[in-house]
Every structure is written in structure tokens, then in C-alpha cells.
ZADO-1210 file (C-alpha; in nm, 4 decimals, padded with zeros to 6 digits):
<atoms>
<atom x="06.8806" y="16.7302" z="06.4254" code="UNK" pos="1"/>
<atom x="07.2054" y="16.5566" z="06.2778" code="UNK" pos="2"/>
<atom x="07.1798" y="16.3195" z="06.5394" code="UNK" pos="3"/>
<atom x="06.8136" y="16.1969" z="06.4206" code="UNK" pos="4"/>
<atom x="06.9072" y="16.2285" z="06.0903" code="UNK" pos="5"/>
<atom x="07.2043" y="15.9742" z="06.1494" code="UNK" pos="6"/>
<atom x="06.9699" y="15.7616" z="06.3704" code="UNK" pos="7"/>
<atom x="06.7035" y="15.7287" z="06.1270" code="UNK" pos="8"/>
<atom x="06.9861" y="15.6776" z="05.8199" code="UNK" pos="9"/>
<atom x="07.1270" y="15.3485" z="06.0362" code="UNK" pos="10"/>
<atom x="06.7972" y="15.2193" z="06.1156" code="UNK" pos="11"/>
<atom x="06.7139" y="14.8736" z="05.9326" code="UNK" pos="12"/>
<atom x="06.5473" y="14.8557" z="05.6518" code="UNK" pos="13"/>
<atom x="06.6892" y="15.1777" z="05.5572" code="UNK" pos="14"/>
<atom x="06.3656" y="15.4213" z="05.4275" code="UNK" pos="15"/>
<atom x="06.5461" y="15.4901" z="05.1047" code="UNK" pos="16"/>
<atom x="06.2553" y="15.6479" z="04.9343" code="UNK" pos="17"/>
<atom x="06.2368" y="15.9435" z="05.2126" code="UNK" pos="18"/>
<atom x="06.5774" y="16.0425" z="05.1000" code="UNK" pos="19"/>
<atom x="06.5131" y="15.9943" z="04.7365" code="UNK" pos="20"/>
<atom x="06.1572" y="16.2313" z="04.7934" code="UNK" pos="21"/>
<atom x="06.3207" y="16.5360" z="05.0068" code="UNK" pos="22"/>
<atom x="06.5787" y="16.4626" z="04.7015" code="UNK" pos="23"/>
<atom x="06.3202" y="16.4886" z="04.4082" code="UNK" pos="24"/>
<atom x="06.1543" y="16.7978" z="04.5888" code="UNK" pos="25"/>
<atom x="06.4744" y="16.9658" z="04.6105" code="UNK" pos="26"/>
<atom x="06.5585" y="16.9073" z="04.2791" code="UNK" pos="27"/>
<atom x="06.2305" y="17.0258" z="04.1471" code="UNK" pos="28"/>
<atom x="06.2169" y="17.3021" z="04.3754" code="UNK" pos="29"/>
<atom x="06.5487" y="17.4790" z="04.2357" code="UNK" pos="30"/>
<atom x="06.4988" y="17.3776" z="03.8222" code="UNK" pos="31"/>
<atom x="06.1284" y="17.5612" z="03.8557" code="UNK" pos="32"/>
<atom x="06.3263" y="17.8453" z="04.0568" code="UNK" pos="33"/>
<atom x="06.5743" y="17.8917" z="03.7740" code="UNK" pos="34"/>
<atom x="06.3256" y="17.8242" z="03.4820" code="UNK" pos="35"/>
<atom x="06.0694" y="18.0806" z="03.6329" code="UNK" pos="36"/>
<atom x="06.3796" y="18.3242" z="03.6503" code="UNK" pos="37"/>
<atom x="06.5023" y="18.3094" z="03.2896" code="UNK" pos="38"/>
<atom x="06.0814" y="18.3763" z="03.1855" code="UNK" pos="39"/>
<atom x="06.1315" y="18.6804" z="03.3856" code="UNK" pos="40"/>
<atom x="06.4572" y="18.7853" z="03.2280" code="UNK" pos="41"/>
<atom x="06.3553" y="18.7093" z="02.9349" code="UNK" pos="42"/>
<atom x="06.0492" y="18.8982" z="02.9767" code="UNK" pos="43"/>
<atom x="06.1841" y="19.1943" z="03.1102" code="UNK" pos="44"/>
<atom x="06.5578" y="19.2783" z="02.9797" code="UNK" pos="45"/>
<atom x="06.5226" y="19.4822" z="02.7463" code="UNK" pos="46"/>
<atom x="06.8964" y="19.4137" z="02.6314" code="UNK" pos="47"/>
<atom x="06.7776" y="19.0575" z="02.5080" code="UNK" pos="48"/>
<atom x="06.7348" y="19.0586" z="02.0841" code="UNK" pos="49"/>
<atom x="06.4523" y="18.9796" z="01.9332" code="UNK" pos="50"/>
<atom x="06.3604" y="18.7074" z="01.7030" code="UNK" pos="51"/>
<atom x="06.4747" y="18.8823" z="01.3371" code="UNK" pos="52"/>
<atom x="06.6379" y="19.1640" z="01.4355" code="UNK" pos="53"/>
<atom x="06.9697" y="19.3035" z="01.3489" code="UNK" pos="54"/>
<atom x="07.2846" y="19.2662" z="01.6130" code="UNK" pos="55"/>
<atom x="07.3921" y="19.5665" z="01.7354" code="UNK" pos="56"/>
<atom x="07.6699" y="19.6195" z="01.9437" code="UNK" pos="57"/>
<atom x="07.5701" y="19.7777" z="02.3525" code="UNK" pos="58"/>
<atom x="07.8152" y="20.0358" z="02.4151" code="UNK" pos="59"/>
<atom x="07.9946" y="19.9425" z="02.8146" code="UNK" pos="60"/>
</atoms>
């Protein structure tokens, strides 16, 4: 696999934009992973304040 992967990297013209894509998709694929997490935090900690209300302090 590394070897078709350097194969295909030395070939002219370099494919730049299959790099950039698996890039893009990668990129994507981890910011929706992380922004889908903090909904669910968000959604379900109940440790997280709401909107208006007073700070109290969480005993440890």
C-alpha cells in the first residue's frame, strides 16, 4: 500500500486534487465528529449551566 501510494505520488502530472479530496473528507469527517459530540454533551450533561442561572459551585 505505501509502495502505490509513493508510485502514484511520483507519477507526472502529479493528481494533486486526489490528495487535496481524501484531505477535505478527512477534515470534514473529524470537525462533524467533534461538533456532533459537543450537541450531545451539551444535550445531555447535566453539569452544564443554563442560560440565566446562578453559578454554583459542584462539590469534587
Amino acid at each position: 500500500m505505501i509502495n502505490a501510494a509513493r508510485l502514484e505520488m511520483a507519477r507526472e502530472p502529479m493528481v494533486w486534487w486526489s490528495l487535496a479530496s481524501a484531505f477535505g473528507f478527512m477534515f470534514l469527517l473529524v470537525l462533524s465528529a467533534n461538533l456532533f459530540a459537543d450537541a450531545v454533551r451539551d444535550g445531555f450533561d447535566p453539569r452544564v449551566r443554563m442560560p440565566g442561572a446562578r453559578a454554583t459551585r459542584v462539590p469534587s
